[in-house]
N, CA, C and O atoms as a DFTB+ gen file, in Angstrom:
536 C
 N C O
     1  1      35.260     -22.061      13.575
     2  2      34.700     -20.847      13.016
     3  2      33.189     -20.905      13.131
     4  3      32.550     -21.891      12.762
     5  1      32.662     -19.869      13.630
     6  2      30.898     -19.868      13.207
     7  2      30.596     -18.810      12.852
     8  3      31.066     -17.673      12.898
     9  1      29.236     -19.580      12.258
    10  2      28.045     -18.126      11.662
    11  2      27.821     -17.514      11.864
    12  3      27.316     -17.541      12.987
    13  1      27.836     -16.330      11.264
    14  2      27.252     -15.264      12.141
    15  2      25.920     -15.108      11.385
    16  3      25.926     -15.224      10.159
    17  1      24.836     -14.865      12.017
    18  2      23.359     -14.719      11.779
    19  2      23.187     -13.661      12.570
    20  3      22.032     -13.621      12.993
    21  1      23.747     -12.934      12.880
    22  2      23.265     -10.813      13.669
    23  2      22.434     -10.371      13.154
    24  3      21.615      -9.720      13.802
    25  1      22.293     -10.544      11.733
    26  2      21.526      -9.379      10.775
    27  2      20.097      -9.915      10.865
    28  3      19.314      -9.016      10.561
    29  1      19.548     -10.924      11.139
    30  2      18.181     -11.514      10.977
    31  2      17.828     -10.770      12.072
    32  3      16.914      -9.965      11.893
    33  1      18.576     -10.871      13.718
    34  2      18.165     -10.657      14.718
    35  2      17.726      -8.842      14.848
    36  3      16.948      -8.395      15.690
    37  1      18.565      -7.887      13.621
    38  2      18.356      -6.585      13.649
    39  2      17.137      -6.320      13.083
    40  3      16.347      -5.506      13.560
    41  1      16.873      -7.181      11.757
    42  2      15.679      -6.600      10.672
    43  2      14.672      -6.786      12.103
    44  3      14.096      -5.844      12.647
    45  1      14.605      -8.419      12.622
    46  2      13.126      -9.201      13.537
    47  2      13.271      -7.186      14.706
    48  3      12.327      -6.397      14.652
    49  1      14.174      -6.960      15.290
    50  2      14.338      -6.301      16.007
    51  2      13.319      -5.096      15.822
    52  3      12.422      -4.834      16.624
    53  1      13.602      -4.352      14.571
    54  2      13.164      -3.076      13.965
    55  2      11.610      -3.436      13.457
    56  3      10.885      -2.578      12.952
    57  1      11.324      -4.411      13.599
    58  2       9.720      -4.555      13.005
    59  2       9.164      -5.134      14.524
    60  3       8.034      -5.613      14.436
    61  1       9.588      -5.163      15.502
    62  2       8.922      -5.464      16.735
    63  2       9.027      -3.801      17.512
    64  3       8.055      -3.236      18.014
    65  1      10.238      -3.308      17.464
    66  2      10.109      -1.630      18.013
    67  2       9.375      -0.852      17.592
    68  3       8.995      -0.001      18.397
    69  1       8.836      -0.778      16.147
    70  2       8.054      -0.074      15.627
    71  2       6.556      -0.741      15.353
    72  3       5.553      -0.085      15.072
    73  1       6.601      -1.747      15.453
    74  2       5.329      -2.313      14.807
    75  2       4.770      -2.736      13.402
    76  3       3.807      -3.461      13.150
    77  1       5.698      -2.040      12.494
    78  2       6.288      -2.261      11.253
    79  2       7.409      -2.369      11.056
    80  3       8.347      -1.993      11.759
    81  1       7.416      -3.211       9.489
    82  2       9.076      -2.887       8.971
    83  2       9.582      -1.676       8.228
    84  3       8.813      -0.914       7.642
    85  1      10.881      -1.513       8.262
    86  2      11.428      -0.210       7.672
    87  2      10.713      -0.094       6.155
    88  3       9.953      -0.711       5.409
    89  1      11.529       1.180       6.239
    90  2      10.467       1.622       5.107
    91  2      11.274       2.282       4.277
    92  3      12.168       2.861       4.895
    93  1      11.331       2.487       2.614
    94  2      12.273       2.982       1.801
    95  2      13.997       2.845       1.786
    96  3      14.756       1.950       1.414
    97  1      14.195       4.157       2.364
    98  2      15.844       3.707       2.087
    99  2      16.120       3.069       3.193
   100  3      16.800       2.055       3.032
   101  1      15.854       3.296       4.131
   102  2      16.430       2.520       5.592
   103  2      16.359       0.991       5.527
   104  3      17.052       0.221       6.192
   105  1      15.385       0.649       4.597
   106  2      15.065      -1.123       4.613
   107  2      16.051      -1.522       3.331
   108  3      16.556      -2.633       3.174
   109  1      16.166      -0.712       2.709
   110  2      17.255      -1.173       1.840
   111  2      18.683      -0.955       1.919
   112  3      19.417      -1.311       0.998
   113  1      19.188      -0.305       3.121
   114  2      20.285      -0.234       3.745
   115  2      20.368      -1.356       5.124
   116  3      21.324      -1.651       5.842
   117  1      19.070      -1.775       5.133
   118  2      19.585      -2.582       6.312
   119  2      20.043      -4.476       4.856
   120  3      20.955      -5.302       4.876
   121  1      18.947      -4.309       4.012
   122  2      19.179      -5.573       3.256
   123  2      20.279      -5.707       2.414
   124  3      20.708      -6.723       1.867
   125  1      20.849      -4.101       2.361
   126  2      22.328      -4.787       2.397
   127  2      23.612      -4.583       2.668
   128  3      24.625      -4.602       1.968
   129  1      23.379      -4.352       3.979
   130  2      24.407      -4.583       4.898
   131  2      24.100      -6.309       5.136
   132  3      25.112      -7.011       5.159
   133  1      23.298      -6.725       5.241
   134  2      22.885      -7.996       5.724
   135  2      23.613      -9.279       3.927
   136  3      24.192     -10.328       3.643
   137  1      23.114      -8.357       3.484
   138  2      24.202      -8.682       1.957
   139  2      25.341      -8.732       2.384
   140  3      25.851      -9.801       2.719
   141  1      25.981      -7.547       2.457
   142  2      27.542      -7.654       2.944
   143  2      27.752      -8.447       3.950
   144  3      28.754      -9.156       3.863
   145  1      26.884      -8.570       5.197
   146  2      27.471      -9.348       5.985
   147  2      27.553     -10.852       5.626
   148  3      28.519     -11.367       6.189
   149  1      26.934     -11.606       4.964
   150  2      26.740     -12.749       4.356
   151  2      27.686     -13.070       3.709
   152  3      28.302     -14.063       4.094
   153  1      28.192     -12.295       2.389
   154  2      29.082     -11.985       1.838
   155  2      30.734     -12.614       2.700
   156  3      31.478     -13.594       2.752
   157  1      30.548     -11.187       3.260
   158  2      31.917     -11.591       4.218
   159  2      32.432     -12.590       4.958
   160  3      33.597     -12.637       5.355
   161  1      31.217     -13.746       5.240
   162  2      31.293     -14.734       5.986
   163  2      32.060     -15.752       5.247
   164  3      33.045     -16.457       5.471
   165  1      31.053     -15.519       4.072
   166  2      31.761     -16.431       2.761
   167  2      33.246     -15.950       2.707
   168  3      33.966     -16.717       3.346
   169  1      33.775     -15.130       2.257
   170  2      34.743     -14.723       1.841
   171  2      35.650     -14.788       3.250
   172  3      36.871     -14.688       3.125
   173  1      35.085     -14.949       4.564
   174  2      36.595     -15.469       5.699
   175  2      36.507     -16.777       5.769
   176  3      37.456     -17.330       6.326
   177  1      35.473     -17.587       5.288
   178  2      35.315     -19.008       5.614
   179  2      36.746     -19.565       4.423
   180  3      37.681     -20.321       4.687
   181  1      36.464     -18.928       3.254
   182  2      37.412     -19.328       1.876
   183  2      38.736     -18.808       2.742
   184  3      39.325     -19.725       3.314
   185  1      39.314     -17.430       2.930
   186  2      40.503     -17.143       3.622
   187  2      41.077     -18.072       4.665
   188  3      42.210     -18.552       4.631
   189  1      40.105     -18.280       5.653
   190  2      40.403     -19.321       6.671
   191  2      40.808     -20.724       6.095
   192  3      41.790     -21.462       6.020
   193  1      39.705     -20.675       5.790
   194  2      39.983     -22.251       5.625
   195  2      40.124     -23.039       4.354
   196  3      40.336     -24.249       4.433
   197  1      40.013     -22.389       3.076
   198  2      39.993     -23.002       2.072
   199  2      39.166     -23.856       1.753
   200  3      38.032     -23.412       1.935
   201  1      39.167     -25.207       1.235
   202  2      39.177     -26.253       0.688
   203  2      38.123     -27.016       2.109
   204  3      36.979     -27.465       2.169
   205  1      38.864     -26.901       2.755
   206  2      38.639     -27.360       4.010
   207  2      37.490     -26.569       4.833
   208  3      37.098     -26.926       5.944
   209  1      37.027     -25.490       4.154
   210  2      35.260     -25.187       4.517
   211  2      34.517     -25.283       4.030
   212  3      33.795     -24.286       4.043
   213  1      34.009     -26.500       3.181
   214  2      32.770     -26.651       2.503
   215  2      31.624     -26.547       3.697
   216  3      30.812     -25.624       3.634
   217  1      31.578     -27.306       4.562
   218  2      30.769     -27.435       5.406
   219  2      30.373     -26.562       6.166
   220  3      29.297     -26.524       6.763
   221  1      31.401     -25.662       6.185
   222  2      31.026     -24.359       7.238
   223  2      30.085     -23.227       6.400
   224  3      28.990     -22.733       6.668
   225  1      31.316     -22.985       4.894
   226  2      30.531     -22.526       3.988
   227  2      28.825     -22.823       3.329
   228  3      28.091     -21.946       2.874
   229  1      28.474     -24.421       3.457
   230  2      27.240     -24.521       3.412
   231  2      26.096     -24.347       4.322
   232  3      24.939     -24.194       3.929
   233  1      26.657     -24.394       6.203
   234  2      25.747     -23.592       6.874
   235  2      25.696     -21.931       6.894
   236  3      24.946     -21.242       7.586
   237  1      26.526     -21.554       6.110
   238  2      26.420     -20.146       5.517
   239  2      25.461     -19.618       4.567
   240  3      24.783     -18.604       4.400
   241  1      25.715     -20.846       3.963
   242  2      24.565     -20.351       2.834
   243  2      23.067     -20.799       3.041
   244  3      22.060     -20.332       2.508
   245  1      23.215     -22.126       4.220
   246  2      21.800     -21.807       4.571
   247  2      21.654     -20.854       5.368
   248  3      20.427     -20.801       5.444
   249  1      22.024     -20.107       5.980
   250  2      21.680     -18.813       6.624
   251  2      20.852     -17.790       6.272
   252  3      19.805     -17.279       6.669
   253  1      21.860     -17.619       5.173
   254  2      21.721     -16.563       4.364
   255  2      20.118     -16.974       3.282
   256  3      19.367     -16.057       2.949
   257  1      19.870     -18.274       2.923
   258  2      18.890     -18.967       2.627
   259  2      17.676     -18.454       3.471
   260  3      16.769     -17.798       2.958
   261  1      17.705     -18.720       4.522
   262  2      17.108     -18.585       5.599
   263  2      16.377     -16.854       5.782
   264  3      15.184     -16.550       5.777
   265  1      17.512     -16.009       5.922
   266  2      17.309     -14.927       6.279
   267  2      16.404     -14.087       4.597
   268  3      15.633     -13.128       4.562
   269  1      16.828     -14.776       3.677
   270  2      16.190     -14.314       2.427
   271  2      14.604     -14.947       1.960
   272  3      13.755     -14.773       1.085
   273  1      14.845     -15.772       3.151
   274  2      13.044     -16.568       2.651
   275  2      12.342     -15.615       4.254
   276  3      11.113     -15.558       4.300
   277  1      12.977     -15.075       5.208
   278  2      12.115     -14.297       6.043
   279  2      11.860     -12.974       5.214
   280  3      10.795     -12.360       5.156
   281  1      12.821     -12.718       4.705
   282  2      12.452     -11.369       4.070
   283  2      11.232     -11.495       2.623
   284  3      10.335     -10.724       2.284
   285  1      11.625     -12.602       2.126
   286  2      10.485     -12.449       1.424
   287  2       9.019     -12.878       2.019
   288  3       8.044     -12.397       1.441
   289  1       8.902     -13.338       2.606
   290  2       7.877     -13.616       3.907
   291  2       7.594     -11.791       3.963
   292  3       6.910     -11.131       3.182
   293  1       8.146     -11.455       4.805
   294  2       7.785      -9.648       5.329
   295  2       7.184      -8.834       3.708
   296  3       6.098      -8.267       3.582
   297  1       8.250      -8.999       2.616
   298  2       7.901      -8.289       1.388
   299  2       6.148      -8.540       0.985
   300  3       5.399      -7.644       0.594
   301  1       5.750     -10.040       1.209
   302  2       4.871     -10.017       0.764
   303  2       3.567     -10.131       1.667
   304  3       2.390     -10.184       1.311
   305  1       4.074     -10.150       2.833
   306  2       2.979      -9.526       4.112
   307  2       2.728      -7.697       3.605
   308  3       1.758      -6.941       3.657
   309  1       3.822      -7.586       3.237
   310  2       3.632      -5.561       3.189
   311  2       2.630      -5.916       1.737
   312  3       1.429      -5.664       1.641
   313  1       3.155      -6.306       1.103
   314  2       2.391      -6.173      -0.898
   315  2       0.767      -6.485      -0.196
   316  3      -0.248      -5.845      -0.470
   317  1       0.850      -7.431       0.588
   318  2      -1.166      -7.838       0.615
   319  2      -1.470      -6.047       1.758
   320  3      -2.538      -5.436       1.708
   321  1      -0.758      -5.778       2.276
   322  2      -1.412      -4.799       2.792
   323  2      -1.406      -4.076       2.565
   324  3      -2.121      -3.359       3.264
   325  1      -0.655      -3.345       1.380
   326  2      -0.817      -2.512       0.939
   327  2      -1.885      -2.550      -0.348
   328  3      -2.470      -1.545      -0.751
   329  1      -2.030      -3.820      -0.892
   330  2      -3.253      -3.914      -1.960
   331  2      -4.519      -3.611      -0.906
   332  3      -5.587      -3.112      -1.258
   333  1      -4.285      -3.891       0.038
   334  2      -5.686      -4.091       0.553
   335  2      -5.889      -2.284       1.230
   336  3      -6.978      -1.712       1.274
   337  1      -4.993      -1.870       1.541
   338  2      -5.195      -0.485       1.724
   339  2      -5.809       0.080       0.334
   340  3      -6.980       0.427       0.178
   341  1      -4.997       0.098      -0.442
   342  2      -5.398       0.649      -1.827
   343  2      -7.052       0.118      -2.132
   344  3      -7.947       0.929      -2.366
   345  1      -7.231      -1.080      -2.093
   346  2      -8.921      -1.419      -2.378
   347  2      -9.251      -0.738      -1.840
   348  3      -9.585       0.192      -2.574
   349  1      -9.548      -0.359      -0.106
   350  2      -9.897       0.068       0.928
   351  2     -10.286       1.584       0.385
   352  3     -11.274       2.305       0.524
   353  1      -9.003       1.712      -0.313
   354  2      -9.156       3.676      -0.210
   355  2      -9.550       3.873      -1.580
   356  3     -10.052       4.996      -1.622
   357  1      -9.582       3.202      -3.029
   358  2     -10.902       3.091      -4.187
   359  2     -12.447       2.969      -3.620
   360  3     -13.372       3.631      -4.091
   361  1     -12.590       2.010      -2.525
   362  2     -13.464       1.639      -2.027
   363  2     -14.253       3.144      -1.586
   364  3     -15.380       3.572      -1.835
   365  1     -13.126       3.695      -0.839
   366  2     -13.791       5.038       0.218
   367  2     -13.952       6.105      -1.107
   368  3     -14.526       7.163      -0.848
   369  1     -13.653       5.971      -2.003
   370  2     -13.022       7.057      -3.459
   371  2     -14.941       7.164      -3.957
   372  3     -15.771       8.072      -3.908
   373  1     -14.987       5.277      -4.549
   374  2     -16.123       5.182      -5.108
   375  2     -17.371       5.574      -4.323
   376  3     -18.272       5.936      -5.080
   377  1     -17.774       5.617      -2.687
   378  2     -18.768       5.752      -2.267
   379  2     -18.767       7.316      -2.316
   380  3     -19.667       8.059      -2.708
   381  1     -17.724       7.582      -1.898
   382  2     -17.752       9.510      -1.922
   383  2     -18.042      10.302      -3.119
   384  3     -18.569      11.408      -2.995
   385  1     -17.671       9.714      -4.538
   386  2     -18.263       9.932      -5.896
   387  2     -20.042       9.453      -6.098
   388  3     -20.886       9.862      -6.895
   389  1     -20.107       8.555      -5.135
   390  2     -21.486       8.142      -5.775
   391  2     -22.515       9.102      -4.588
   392  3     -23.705       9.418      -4.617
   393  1     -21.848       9.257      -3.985
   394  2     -22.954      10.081      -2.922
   395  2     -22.976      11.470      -3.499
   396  3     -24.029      12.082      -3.325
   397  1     -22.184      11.976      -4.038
   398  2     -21.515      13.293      -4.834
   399  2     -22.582      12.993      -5.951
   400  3     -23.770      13.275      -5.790
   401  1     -22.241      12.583      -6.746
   402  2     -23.478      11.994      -7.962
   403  2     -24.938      12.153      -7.505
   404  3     -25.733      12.946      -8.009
   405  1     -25.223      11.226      -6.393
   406  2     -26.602      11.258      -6.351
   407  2     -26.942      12.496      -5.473
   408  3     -28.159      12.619      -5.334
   409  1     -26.217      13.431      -4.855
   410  2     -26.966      14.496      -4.651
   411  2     -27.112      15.203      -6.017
   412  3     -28.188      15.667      -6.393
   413  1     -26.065      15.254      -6.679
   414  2     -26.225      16.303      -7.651
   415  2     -27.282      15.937      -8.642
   416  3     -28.092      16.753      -9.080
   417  1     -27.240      14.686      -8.975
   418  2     -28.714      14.465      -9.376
   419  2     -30.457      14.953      -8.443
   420  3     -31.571      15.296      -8.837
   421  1     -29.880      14.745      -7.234
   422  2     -31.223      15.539      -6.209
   423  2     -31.425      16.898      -6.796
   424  3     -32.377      17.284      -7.474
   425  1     -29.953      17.809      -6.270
   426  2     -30.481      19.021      -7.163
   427  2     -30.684      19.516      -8.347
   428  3     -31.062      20.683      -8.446
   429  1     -30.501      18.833      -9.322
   430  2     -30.782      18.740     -10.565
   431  2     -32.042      18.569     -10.919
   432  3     -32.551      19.333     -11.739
   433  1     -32.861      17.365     -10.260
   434  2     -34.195      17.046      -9.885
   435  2     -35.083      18.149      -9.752
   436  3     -35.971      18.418     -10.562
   437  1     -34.681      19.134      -8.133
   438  2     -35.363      19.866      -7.577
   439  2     -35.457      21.242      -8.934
   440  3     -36.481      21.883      -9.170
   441  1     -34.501      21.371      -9.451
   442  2     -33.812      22.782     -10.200
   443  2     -34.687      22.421     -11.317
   444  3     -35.151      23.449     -11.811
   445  1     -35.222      21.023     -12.095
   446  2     -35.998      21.248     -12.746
   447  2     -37.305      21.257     -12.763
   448  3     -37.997      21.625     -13.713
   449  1     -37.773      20.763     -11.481
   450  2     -39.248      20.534     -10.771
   451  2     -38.967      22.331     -10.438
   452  3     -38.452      22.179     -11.546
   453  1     -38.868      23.206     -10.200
   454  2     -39.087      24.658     -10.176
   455  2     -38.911      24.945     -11.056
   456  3     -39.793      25.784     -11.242
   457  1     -38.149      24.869     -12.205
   458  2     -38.349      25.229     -13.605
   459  2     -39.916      25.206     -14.239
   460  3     -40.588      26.049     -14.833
   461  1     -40.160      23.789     -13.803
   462  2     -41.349      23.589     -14.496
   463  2     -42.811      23.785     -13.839
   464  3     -43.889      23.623     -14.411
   465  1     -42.557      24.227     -12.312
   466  2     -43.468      24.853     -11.886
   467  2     -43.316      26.174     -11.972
   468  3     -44.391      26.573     -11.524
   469  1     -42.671      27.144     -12.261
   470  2     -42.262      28.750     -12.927
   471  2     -42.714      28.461     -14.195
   472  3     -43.416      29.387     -14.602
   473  1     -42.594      27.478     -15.066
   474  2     -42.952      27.677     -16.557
   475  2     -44.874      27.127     -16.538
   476  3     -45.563      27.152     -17.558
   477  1     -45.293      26.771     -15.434
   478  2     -46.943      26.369     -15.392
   479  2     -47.307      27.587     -14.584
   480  3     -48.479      27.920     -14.763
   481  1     -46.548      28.440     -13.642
   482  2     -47.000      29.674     -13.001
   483  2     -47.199      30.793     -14.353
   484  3     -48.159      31.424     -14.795
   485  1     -45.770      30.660     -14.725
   486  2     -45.897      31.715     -15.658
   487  2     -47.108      31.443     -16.863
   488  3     -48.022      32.266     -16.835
   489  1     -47.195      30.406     -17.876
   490  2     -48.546      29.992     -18.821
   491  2     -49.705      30.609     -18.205
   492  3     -50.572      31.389     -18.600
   493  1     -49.413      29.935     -16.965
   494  2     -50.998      30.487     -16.525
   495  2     -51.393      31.446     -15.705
   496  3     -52.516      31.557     -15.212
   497  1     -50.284      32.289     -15.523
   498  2     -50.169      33.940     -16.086
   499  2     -50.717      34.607     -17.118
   500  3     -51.598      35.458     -17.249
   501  1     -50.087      34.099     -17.719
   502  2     -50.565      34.986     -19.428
   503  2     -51.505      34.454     -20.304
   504  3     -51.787      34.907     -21.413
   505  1     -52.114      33.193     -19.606
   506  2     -53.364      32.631     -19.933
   507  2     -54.351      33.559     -19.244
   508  3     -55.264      34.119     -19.851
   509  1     -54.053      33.728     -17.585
   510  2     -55.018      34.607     -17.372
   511  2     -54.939      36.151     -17.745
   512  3     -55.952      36.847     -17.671
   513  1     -53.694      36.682     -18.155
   514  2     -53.852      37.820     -19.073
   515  2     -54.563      38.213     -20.338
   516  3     -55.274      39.213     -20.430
   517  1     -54.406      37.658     -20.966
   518  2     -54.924      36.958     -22.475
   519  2     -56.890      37.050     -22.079
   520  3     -57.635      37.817     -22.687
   521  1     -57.309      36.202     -21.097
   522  2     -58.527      36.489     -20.729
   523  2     -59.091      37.898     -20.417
   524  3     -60.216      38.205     -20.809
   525  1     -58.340      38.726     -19.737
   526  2     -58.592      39.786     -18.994
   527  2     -58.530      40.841     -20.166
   528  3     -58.976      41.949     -19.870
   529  1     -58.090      40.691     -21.339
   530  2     -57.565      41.544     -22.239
   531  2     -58.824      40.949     -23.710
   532  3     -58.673      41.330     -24.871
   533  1     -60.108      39.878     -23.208
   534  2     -60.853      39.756     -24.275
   535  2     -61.841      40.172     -23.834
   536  3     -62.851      40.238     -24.535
């Protein structure tokens, strides 16, 4: 009787065609079918052979060992890249707020530097009115 290991060769497959790995439901329909298939191996190794497949049954379960330490390998290649996207895009968040900020402080600046040259035009307006009227 042997192992069957198919399912490692489908996930490696689908992350070399695309360039990534699946994504949402499709990656969780492939992890477990790859469940079931594991599963089932176990469960013909016991039918077959009973008693008399420990050994077969334990290169089963390193398989399946195997195929669950690649996947967590991939899970946590995706988690760092996706933290690092997320920094990336706070990153792009915070400069676009602070450039936003410091213009609006520019025109805020300018809006009161004409305020306060309209309020020294105007004084000295009605300073020189005030003269013209003694």
């Amino acid at each position: 009787m042997s192992v069957n290991t198919k399912g490692n060769e489908r996930d490696n497959q689908a992350v070399e065609e695309t360039g990534r790995g699946c994504e949402g439901s499709e990656c969780l329909q492939i992890l477990k079918e790859l469940r079931e298939l594991h599963q089932d191996n176990l469960r013909r190794i016991d039918d077959e052979l009973g008693r008399d497949g420990t050994e077969i049954k334990l290169k089963a379960m390193q398989s399946w060992i195997f195929d669950l330490e690649e996947q967590h390998a991939v899970f946590l290649q995706t988690m760092v890249q996706l933290e690092q996207e997320a920094v990336d895009r706070v990153s792009l968040l915070q400069e676009g707020l602070h450039r936003s900020s410091q213009a609006a402080l520019a025109y805020r600046t300018k809006l009161d530097d004409y305020d306060k040259d309209d309020l020294i035009f105007c004084n000295g307006k009605r300073r020189g009115q005030e003269r013209e009227e003694k």
